[in-house]
N, C-alpha and C positions, 0 to 999 in steps of 0.2 A: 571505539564503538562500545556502548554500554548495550545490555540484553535483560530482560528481568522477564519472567512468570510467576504469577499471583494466579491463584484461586482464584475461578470465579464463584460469586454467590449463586446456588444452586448447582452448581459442578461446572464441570468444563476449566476454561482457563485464559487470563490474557497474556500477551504477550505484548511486550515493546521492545523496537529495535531504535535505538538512538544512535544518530553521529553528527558531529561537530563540522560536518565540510563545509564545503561550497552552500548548499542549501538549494531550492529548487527556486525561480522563479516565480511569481506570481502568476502568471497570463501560462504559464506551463504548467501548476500544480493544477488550474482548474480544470484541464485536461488529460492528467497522467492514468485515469482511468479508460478513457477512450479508447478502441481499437485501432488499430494502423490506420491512417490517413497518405493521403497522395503528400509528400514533399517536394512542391516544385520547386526548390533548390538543389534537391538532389536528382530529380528527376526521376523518380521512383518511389513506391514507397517504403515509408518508414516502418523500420522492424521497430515494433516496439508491443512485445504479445507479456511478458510477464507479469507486470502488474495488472492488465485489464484480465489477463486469465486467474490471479489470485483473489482478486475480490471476486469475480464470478464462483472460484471453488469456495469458498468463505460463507458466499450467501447457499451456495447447494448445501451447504451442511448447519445451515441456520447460525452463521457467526456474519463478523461483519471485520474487515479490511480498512480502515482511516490512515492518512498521510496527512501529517502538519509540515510545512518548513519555511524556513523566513532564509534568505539571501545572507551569506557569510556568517548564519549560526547554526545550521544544519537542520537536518530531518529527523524526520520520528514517524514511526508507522508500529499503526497498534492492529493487532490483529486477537481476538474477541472469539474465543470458541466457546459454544457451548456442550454441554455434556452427551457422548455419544448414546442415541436413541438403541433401547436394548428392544 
């Protein structure tokens, strides 16, 4: 897992988190923001609140939450703060 934070231009600051795994599918990255949906395989639904709640807190505080990943070379999610309003 690589981590870095940079400056942002005007304050604040980015952050990237890389890792080399598995990678996310395609037909599932374009939805990894979405909230819980019905899984009719499982027959219930799918727990899945952490990412649709961090890009939601991201935009409340005027940054922005992005996910890239490609299939057996991993992901990357950059998250984009900008400077807290005094």
């Amino acid at each position: 897992v690589f981590v870095n934070v940079e400056p942002r231009d005007g304050g604040g600051a980015v952050i990237t988190v890389r890792d080399e795994g598995v990678g996310i599918l395609p037909d599932q990255l374009s939805s990894i923001f979405a909230p819980p949906t019905f899984d009719p395989e499982k027959g219930r639904s799918a727990v899945r609140l952490g990412l649709p709640v961090a890009k939601q807190a991201a935009e409340l505080i005027g940054g922005n939450l992005k996910i890239e990943s490609a299939p057996g070379v991993g992901t990357t999610a950059t998250l984009d703060v900008p400077d807290r309003k005094r």
